[in-house]
N, C-alpha and C positions, 0 to 999 in steps of 0.2 A: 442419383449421382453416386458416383465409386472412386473413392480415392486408393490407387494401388501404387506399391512402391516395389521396385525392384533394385536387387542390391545381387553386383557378380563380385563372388572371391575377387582377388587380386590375382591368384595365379591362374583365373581365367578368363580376364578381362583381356579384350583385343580378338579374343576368338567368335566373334557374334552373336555370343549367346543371351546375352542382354536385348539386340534385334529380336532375336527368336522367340522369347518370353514376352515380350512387347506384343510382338504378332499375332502367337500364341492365345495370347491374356486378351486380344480385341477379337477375336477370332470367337472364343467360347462367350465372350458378351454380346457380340453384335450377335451372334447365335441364339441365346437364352432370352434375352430383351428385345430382338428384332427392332433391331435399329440399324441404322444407313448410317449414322454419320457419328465420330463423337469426337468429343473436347480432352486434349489431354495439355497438364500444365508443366512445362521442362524448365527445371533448374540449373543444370550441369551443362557443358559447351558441349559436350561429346554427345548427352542425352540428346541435346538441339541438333547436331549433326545426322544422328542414327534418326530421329523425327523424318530429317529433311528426307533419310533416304528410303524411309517407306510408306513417301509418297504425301506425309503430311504437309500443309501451308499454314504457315503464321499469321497470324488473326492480331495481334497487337506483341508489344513487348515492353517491360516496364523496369527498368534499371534500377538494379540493388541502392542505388546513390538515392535515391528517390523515396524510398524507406526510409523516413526519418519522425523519431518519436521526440516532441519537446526539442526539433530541432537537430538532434542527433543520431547517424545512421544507426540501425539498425542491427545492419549485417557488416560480416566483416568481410573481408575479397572474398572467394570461393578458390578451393583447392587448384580449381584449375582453368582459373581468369573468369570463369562465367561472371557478365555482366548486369545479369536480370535477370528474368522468368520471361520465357516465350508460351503465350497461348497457342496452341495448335490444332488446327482442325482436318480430319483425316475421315474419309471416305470408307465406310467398311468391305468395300469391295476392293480397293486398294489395297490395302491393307492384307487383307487373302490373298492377294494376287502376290502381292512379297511375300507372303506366309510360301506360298505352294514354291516359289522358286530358292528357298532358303529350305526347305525338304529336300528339293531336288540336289540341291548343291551337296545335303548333308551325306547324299545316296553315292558323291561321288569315291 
């Protein structure tokens, strides 16, 4: 198991490069550990977004309200509405396949 966290500046956020690190980062795992498939867990609505679009499917999702210790939540809203943690599960062939077209894109 690999817990990796990826953080973009602010004044490069929106240009994909968080997809690409993502990609990237499953690309030299499924590589070194030859694995097919793997679990990654999204916090952020944007992060669930960029998930959906390279090719990952939600496995469950578990609402921040739901986090509650002695009764009381846990978390407070998120920056940016996220409402939970989505498990996701992604393909490592997928996953390459948005890797090689986000190369290509970079080439143009």
């Amino acid at each position: 198991m690999f817990n990796i966290a990826i953080a973009v500046h602010p004044n490069y956020m929106g240009t994909g490069i968080a997809q690409y690190l993502v990609a990237q980062t499953w690309f030299i795992f499924a590589k070194a550990c030859k694995w097919d498939y793997g679990l990654i867990r999204v916090v952020a609505a944007k992060s669930y977004h960029m998930a959906k679009k390279l090719g990952l499917k939600e496995l469950y999702f578990f609402p921040y309200a739901n986090y509650k210790e002695h009764g009381k939540p846990v978390f407070e809203p998120m920056y940016d509405n996220a409402e939970g943690i989505h498990m996701m599960l992604g393909k490592a062939d997928d996953i390459l396949s948005s890797l090689t077209k986000l190369d290509e894109l970079s080439k143009l």
